[in-house]
C-alpha positions in Angstrom: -27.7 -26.8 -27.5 -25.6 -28.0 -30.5 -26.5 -28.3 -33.9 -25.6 -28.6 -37.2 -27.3 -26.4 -39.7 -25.7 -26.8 -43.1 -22.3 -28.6 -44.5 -20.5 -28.4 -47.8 -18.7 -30.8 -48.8 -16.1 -30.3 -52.4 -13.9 -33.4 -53.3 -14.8 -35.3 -50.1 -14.7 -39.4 -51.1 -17.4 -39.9 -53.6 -18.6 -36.5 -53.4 -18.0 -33.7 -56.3 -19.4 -30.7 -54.8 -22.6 -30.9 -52.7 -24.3 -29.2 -49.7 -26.7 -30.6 -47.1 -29.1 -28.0 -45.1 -30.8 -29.7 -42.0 -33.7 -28.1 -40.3 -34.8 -30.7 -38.1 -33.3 -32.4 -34.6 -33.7 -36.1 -36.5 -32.3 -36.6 -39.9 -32.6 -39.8 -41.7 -30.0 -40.3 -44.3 -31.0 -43.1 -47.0 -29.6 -44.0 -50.4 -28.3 -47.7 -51.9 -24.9 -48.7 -50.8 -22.2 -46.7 -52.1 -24.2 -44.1 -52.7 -22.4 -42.0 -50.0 -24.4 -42.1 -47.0 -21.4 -43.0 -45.0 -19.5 -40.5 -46.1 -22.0 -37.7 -45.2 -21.8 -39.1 -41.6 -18.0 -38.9 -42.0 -17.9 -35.4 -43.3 -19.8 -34.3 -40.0 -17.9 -36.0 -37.8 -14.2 -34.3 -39.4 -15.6 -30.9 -38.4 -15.5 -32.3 -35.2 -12.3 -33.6 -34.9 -10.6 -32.7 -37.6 -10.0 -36.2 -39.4 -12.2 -39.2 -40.4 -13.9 -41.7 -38.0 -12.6 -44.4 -40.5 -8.8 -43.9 -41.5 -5.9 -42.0 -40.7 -4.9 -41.8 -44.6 -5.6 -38.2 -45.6 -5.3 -39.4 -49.2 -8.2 -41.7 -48.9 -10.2 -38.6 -48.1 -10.0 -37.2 -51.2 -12.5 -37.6 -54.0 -10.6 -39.5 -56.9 -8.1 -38.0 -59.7 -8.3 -34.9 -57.5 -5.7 -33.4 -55.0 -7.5 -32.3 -52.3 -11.1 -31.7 -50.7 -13.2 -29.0 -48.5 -15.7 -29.7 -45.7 -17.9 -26.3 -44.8 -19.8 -26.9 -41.5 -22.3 -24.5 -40.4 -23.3 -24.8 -36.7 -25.4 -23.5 -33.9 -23.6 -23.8 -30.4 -25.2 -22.5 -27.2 -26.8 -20.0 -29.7 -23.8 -19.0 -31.2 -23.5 -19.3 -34.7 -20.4 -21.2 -35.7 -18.1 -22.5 -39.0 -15.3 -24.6 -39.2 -13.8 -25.0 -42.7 -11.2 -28.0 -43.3 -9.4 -28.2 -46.1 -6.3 -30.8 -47.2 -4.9 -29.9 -50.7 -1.6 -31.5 -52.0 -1.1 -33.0 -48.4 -1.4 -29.7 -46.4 -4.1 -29.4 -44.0 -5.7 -26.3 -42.3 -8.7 -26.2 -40.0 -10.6 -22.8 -39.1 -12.7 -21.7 -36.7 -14.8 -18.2 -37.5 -12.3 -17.8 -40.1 -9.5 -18.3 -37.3 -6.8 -20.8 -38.4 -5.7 -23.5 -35.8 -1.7 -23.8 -35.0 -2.7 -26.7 -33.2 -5.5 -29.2 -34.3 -5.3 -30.4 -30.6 -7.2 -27.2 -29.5 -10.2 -27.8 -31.6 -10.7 -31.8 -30.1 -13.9 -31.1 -27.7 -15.3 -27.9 -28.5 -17.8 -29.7 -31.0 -18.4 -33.5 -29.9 -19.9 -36.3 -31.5 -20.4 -39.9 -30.8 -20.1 -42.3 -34.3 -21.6 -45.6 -34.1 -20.7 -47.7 -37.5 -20.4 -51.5 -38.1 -16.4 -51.2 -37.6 -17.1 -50.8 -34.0 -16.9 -54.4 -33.1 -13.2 -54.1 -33.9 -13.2 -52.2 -30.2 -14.2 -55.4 -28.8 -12.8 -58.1 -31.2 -9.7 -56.4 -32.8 -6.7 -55.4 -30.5 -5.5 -53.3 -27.8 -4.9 -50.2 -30.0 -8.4 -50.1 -30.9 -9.8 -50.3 -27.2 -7.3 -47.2 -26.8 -7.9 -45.6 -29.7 -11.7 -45.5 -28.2 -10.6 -44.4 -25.0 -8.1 -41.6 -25.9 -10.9 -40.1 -28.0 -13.7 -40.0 -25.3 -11.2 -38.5 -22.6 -9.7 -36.6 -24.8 -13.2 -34.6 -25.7 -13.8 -34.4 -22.0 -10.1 -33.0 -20.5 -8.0 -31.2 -22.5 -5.1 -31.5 -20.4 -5.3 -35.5 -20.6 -5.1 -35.0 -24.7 -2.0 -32.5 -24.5 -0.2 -35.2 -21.9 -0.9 -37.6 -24.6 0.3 -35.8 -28.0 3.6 -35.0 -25.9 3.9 -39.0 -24.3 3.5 -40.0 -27.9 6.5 -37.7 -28.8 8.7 -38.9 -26.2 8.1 -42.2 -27.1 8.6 -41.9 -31.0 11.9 -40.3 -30.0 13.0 -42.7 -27.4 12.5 -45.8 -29.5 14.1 -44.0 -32.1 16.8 -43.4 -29.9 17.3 -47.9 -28.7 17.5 -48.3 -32.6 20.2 -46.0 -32.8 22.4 -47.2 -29.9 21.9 -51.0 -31.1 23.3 -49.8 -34.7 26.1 -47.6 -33.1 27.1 -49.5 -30.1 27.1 -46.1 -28.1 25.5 -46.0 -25.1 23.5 -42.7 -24.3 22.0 -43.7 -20.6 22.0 -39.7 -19.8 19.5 -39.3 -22.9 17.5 -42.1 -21.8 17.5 -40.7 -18.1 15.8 -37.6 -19.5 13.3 -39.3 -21.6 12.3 -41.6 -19.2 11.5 -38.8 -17.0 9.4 -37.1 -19.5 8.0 -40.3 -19.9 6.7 -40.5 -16.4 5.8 -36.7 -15.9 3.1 -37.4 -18.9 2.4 -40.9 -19.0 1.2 -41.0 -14.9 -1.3 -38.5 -15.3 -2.7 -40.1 -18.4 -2.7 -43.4 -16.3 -4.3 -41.7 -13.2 -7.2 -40.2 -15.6 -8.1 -43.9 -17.8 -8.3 -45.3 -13.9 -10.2 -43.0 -12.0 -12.8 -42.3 -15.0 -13.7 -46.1 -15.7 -14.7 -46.5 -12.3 -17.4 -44.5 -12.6 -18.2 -45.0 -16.1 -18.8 -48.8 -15.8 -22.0 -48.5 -14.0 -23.8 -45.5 -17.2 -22.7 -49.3 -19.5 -24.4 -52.0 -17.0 -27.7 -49.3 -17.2 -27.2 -49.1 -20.9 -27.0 -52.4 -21.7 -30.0 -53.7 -19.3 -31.9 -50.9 -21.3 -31.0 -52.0 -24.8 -30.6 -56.0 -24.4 -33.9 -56.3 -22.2 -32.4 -58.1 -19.9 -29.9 -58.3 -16.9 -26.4 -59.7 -17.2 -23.3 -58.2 -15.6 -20.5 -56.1 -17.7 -17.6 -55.4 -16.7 -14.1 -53.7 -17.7 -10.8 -54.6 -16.1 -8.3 -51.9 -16.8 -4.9 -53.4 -17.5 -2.1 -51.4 -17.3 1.5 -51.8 -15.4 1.4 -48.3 -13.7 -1.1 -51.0 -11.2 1.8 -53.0 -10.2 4.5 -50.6 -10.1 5.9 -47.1 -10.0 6.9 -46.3 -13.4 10.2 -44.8 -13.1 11.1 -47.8 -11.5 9.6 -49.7 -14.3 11.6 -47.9 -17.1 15.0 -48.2 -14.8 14.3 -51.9 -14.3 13.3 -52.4 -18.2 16.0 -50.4 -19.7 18.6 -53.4 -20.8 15.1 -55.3 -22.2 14.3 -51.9 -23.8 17.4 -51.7 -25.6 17.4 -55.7 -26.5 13.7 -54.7 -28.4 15.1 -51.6 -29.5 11.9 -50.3 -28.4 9.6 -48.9 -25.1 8.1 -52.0 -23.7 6.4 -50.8 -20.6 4.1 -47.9 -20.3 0.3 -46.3 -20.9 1.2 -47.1 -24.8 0.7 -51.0 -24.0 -2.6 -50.4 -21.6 -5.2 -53.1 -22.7 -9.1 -53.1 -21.6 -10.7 -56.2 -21.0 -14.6 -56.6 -21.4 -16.8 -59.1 -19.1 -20.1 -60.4 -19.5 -20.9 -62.7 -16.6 -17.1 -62.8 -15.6 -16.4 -64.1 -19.1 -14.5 -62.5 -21.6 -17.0 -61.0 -24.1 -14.3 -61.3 -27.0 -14.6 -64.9 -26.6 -17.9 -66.0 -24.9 -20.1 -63.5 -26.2 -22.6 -64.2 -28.6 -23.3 -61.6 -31.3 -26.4 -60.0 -30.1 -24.9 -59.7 -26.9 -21.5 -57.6 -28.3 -23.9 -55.7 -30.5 -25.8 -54.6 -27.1 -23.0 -53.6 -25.8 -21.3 -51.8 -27.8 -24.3 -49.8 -27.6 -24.5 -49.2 -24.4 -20.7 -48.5 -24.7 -21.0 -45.7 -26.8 -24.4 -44.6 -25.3 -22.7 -43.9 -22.0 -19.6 -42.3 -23.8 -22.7 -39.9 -25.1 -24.1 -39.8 -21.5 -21.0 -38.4 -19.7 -20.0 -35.5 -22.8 -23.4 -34.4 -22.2 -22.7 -34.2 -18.3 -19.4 -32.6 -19.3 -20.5 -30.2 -21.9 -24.0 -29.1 -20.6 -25.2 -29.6 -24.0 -25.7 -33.0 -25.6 -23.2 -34.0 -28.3 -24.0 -35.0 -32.2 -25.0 -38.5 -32.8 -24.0 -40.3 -35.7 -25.7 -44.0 -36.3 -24.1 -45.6 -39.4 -26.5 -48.5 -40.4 -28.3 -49.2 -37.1 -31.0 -51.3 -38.2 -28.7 -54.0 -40.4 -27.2 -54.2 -36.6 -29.5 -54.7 -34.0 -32.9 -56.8 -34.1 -36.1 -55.8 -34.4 -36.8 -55.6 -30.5 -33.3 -53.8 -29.8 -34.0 -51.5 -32.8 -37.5 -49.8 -31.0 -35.5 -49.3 -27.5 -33.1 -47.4 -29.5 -35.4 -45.7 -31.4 -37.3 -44.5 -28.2 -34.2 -43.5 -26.0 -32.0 -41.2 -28.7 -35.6 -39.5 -29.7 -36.0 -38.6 -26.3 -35.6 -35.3 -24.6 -31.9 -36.0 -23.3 -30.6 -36.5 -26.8 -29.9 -33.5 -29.5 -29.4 -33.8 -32.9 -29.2 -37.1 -34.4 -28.3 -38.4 -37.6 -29.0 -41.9 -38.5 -28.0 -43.9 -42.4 -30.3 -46.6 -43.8 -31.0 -48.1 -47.1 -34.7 -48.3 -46.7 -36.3 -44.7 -46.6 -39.6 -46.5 -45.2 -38.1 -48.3 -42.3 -36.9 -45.0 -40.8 -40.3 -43.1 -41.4 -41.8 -46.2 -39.8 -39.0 -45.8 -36.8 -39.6 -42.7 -35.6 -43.6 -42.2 -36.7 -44.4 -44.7 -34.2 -43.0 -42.5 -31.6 -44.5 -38.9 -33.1 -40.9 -37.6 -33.9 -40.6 -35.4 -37.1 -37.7 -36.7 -39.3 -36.1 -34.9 -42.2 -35.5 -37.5 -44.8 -32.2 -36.5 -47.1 -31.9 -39.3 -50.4 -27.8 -39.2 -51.3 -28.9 -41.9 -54.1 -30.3 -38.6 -55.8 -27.1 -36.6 -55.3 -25.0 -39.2 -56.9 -26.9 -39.3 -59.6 -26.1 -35.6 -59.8 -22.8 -35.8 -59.5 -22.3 -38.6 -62.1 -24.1 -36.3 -64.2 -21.8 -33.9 -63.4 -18.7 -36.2 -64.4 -19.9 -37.1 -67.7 -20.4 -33.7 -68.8 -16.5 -32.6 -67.4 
C-alpha cells in the first residue's frame, strides 16, 4: 500500500508554515474558497512529481514577499517508511528522497503516483493539443520510465534543432550534416515514444467505455483516435521530405511533438457535440482508468486527489463516485469541499470513516501569524 502520513508545508502559496497529520484512508478537506484547500491537494501531489499540478512557474509556488518554500512529505510505501523534502529558494530547486538528493528529477516521476482531478481538467478536452499530451506524457510516464527518458531527450533534440532553422535562416549557412544528425536522434527517440502512445491506448479505451457507463448511468460509446504522422509514414523519411518546409518555419513541423488525441461520443467529437454532463462523465472515467492501470502497474493503488468534486458532478453521479473510490480497490483518497456536512453525509451513507481537516482554521492562524510579524 501507499500512504501519506504527515506533510509540512513552509512558504507554499497561501501557506506560512503548517503541518497536516492524516490517520485515516479518506480525508475530507473543507474550508471557504481561498482558504487553501487547493493548495493542500497541490502540495501532495509535488512530492509526487516534483512540481505543481497547476503551473509550471516555480515563482507562483512561493508564498508572497518570500523567496522560496519547503514541502515535507512523510509516507508509508509497501511498509516502508518514506520522506521526500522539496525545496526551491532563490530559483534553485532540490528534491530528496531518505535524505538522498536527486541529480535527476526524472528518476523520482513514478515511484510515488497520484491521480489529480480539479475543475481545470476540462481544458484536456476543450483546450488544445498540448494539453491532451501533457495528460498523456504524465500517465505513461508514471508507468515506463524508459518512455519518460526518450521524452526529456526528444524534447532536447528538438529545442536544439529549431534553434538550429533560426540560425541558418539568419546566417544563410546551410548545416544539412547537423541536421542529418539531429534528425536521426530525432527518430531513435521519438519512434519509441510513438510505438508506446499507440500500443497503450488500445487497451486503455475499453477501462474509459467501463468507467463512463459506471459514472454516467448509462451507455453511450467513447472513443479516442490517436493522431499522429508516424501512422502514415516512416519518420526519417518524414524529416528528409520536410526539411526545406522545416527551414521555411524555422521550426520542426512533423513529429510526436505535434501528436493530437481526438475524443468521440457516439462518433462525434465530444469537444463539440458534447453536452456538459457528458464531458464531466468522462473526464471521470478518463482519469479513473488512468488510476485503474497505475494500480495494475504498481501493485499498489496510487493517491487520489479530488479538487471540488461535488460543484462538478450532479447529485446522482456524485453517489457512484462516492461508492466506487470508497471501495476496497481504491487507497488513500483525498477529496476538497466547501461544505464540511456534504462530505460527512457522502461517505456516512456508505459506513466509511472520514478524517475531516478545516484549512479555514489554519488561515486564520496564519493571518494571525502575519499580523504579529
Amino acid at each position: 500500500m501507499f500512504y501519506i502520513n504527515k506533510i509540512s508545508l513552509v512558504q507554499f502559496k497561501n501557506y506560512t508554515q503548517e503541518t497536516f497529520s492524516f490517520g485515516h484512508r479518506i480525508v475530507g478537506i473543507t474550508g471557504r474558497n481561498g482558504a487553501g484547500k487547493t493548495n493542500l491537494l497541490d502540495a501532495i501531489y509535488y512530492l509526487c512529481f516534483t512540481r505543481s499540478y497547476f503551473t509550471s512557474n516555480e515563482s507562483q509556488n512561493v508564498r508572497y514577499q518570500t523567496n522560496g518554500f519547503r514541502l515535507e512529505g512523510y509516507l508509508e510505501r509497501n511498509q516502508q517508511a518514506e520522506k521526500i523534502i522539496c525545496t526551491v529558494k532563490e530559483g534553485k530547486k532540490e528534491i530528496s528522497l531518505n535524505d538522498d538528493k536527486y541529480d535527476r528529477f526524472s528518476r523520482h516521476i513514478g515511484q510515488f503516483p497520484a491521480v489529480m482531478i480539479a475543475p481545470d481538467d476540462a481544458e484536456i478536452i476543450l483546450g488544445g493539443s498540448e494539453e491532451r499530451r501533457k495528460w498523456l506524457d504524465s500517465l505513461l510516464s508514471q508507468l515506463y520510465p524508459d518512455y519518460l527518458d526518450h521524452l526529456i531527450i526528444y524534447q532536447k533534440i528538438l529545442l536544439q534543432r529549431n534553434t538550429l532553422l533560426k540560425n541558418m535562416a539568419a546566417t544563410g549557412q546551410n548545416q544539412d550534416s547537423l541536421l542529418d544528425v539531429f534528425d536521426l536522434q530525432l527518430v531513435m527517440h521519438g519512434v519509441p515514444v510513438y510505438e508506446t502512445r499507440k500500443a497503450f491506448l488500445q487497451t486503455f479505451i475499453p477501462k474509459v467505455q467501463e468507467l463512463y457507463d459506471y459514472i454516467s448511468g448509462t451507455h453511450e460509446v467513447v472513443n479516442i483516435q490517436y493522431q499522429c504522422t508516424l501512422q502514415e509514414e516512416d519518420y526519417a523519411i518524414q524529416l528528409n521530405n520536410a526539411r526545406y518546409r522545416d527551414m521555411q518555419l524555422q521550426r520542426t513541423s512533423t513529429g510526436i511533438h505535434r501528436d493530437d488525441l481526438s475524443f468521440l461520443l457516439n462518433d462525434h467529437l465530444m469537444k463539440t457535440s458534447a453536452s456538459q454532463g457528458q464531458r464531466k462523465s468522462f473526464l471521470f472515467a478518463l482519469k479513473l482508468a488512468q488510476y485503474d492501470v497505475i494500480r495494475q502497474n504498481k501493485k499498489f493503488p496510487p493517491l487520489l486527489l479530488l479538487d471540488d468534486v461535488f460543484e462538478k458532478l450532479d447529485q446522482e453521479r456524485v453517489t457512484r463516485l462516492i461508492a466506487l473510490v470508497a471501495s476496497e480497490n481504491y487507497g488513500q483518497v483525498f477529496i476538497t469541499d466547501t461544505h464540511a456536512d456534504r462530505l460527512r453525509q457522502a461517505f456516512s451513507g456508505i459506513g466509511q470513516a472520514l478524517q475531516l481537516i478545516e484549512v479555514d482554521r489554519h488561515a486564520e492562524m496564519q493571518s494571525s501569524k502575519d499580523t504579529k510579524e
